[in-house]
Residue, then its C-alpha position, 0 to 999 in steps of 0.5 A: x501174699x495168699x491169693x483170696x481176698x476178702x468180699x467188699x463190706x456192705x453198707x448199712x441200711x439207713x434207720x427208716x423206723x423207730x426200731x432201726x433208728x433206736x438200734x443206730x442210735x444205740x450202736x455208738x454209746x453201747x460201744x464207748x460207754x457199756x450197758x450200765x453207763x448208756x442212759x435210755x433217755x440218750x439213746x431216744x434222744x439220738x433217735x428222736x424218739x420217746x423214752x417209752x419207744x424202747x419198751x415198746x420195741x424191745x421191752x427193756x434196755x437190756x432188750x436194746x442191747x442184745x438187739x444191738x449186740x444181734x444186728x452188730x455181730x450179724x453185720x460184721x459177719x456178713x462184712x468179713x466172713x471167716x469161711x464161705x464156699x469158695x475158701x472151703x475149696x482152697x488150699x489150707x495156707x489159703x483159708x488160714x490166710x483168709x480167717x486171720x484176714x478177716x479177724x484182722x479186718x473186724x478188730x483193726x478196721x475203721x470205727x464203725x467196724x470196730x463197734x462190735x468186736x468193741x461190744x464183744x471184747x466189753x461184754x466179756x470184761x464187764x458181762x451182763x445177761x447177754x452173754x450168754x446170747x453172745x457165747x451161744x450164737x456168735x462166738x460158739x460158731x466162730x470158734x468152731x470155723x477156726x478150729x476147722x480151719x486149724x485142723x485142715x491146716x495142721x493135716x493130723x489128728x489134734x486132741x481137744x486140748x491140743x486143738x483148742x490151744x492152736x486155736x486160741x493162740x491164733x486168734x489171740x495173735x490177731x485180737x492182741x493189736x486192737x486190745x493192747x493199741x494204748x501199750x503199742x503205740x506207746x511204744x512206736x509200734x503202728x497199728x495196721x490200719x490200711x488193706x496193704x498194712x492188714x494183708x502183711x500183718x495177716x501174712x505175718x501171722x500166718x507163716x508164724x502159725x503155720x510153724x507151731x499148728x504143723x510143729 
């Protein structure tokens, strides 16, 4: 077991105008259902609020929904950081630990963090005009921690196709749990839920990783 830990998750703060409570109101359908099967007239129902309200905020429904994507990824971020100043000083198995940790928190983690990697994972299955947003300013900057965090890990030059190779063979390692759940547990494989079932998986893949990143 590596030594950093992840921060406590902040709260959400409660819906106190139109626009925050379109946004909650939004975040769940969005989640189960996708853009096209969400209707708007459910949404302002959710927040008690009139049809017209949603134009009025955010101009369309698609506005809604990269709202939402926006405040979603921002939230799950903030919650479960893949790098910040402290991990930047450790060992490199450390800040490895701590980024597949915090991949394993945002995918295995209770239903109202599991709604934005649920958005994200749709949106790349069933694209709309937001993923362009999603690519440029959630993904693309992930991405580039975990490339980071390979090649301080790896201690060696990596060309881009061998670096991008490690990296997506890591993350795909974490995200693998919560995309095959319905196939796993059909076949008597638990999923980790708790913090003591996180931290073992994490750690699980993290000497796993380190073999084939330092190979």
């Amino acid at each position: 077991m590596y030594r950093i830990r992840p921060l406590a998750s902040a709260g959400t703060d409660p819906a106190t105008t139109t626009r925050t409570a379109l946004i909650e109101a939004a975040k769940p359908l969005f989640a189960d259902l996708g853009f096209e099967s969400t209707r708007i007239r459910d949404i302002a129902d959710r927040a008690r609020a009139n049809v017209a309200a949603i134009n009025y905020h955010f101009g369309s429904k698609m506005g809604l929904y990269q709202a939402v994507m926006k405040a979603q990824s921002e939230q799950m971020i903030a919650n479960y950081p893949l790098e910040t100043e402290e991990t930047t000083q450790a060992a490199p198995e450390e800040r490895l630990y701590w980024l597949v940790k915090n991949i394993l928190h945002r995918v295995l983690g209770s239903d109202e963090k599991e709604r934005p990697t649920r958005m994200c994972v749709r949106e790349f299955v069933e694209p709309t005009e937001a993923l362009d947003y999603l690519v440029k300013e959630i993904v693309t900057p992930q991405h580039g921690i975990t490339r980071s965090v390979v090649m301080v890990v790896a201690g060696r030059e990596l060309d881009e196709e061998e670096l991008s190779r490690l990296a997506i063979s890591l993350v795909s390692q974490c995200f693998y749990y919560g995309l095959a759940e319905p196939m796993l547990t059909r076949l008597g494989i638990k999923i980790p839920r708790t913090e003591e079932e996180i931290d073992e998986l994490a750690t699980h893949i993290v000497r796993f990783s380190l073999a084939g990143i330092r190979a």
